[in-house]
Steps between C-alpha positions, in 0.01 A plus 500: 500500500883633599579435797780663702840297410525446944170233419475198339107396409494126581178322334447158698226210436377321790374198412381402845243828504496518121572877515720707390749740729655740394768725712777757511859483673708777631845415346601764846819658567803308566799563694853267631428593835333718757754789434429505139117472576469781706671692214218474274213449721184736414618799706167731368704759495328872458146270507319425827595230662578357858771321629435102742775571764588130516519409910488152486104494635224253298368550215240375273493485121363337185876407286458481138792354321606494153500123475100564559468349834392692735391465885469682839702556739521600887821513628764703675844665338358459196776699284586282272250190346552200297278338292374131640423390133826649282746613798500837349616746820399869491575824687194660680506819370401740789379764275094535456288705239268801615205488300309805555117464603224762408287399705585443866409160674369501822813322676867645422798558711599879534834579466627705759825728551773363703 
């Protein structure tokens, strides 16, 4: 199998369970600073997308790091994270894919005209 050159396929024992794991990391984008971050964020530019207007409220979301740990979170001003296990910090990108649905489930939000 070839796997994209952003992944790495780690093949770990556990002794303890006497299993097997296997997993792939997202080597991610990398930038010096937030400037330089926003400057190659996804934009999803000419695809459908939305844009998080960042306001400072709560939010709640499953982080998934490239060191492999990964954990939940609640908090508030969440735009920027670091990583509790390899201090890694990241930019919250406030872009978000559209994925269009053929079939319409039964609760949505409409969007309206200002």
């Amino acid at each position: 199998m070839k796997l994209n050159e952003n992944y790495k396929n780690l093949d770990l024992y556990d002794d303890d369970r006497k299993v097997w794991k296997c997993r792939k990391l997202y080597a991610g984008k990398k930038a010096k600073n937030i400037k330089e971050a926003r400057k190659i964020q996804e934009t999803y530019k000419n695809k459908p997308h939305a844009w998080t207007q960042w306001k400072g409220t709560n939010i709640c979301m499953d982080v998934h790091c490239k060191c492999g740990y990964h954990s939940h979170l609640d908090a508030s001003f969440a735009y920027h994270i670091k990583c509790h296990k390899c201090g890694t910090v990241y930019l919250c990108n406030g872009h978000i894919e559209l994925i269009e649905l053929e079939e319409e489930p039964e609760d949505f939000v409409c969007i309206t005209e200002d």
